[in-house]
Phi, psi and omega in degrees: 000127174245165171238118206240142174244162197194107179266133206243178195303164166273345179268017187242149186259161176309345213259316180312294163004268173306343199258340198253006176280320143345304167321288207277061166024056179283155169266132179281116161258110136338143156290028210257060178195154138310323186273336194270324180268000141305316201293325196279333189286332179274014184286152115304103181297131193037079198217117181266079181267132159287117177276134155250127152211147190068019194076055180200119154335110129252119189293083200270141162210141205241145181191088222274337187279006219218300162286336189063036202203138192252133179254172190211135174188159184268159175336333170271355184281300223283308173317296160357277146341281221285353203280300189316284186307345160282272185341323197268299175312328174322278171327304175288323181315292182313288172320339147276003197260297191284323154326290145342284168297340165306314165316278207311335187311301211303161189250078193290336201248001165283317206283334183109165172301124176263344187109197168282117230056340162272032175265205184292338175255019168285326169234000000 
């Protein structure tokens, strides 16, 4: 069997993770026995490892601390996946690039004397 690990942004959380593995119609199993959640622990956590068996990919990520529950999906999931999470990176990129420029918009000096410390280098 081989195991490949496939690391996602580091600045995305488990709850992100799990909603777009979900998206990409990954399947969710419970831990709902002491055996499926030893079996989940011993795993490698919050993680998208590719398992092979019989030549064929399967995407496991597992997260025994938060869900208790192992996601599973095939090659077209993990494309899927990885499809959701660009998109999602986009989006947050353009939502901060227009935040940004909204700031830069503002007319801090249409407002008046702010006082002490609140002068042109304050943003």
């Amino acid at each position: 069997m081989t195991v490949m690990c496939f690391t996602g942004c580091a600045s995305m959380g488990a709850q992100d993770t799990e909603d777009m593995l979900s998206a990409a119609q990954f399947t969710m199993k419970k831990a709902d026995t002491p055996a499926k959640l030893a079996l989940l622990q011993a795993l490698t956590q919050n993680k998208i490892m590719v398992h092979t068996k019989n030549g064929k990919n399967y995407y496991i990520y597992a997260d025994a601390a938060q869900c208790q529950c192992l996601y599973a999906g095939t090659e077209i999931n993990y494309q899927q996946y990885q499809q959701i999470r660009l998109a999602k990176n986009i989006a947050d990129d353009q939502l901060a690039a227009a935040e940004m420029n909204q700031s830069a918009m503002m007319n801090w000096g249409g407002w008046g004397p702010w006082g002490p410390g609140w002068g042109p280098g304050f943003y």
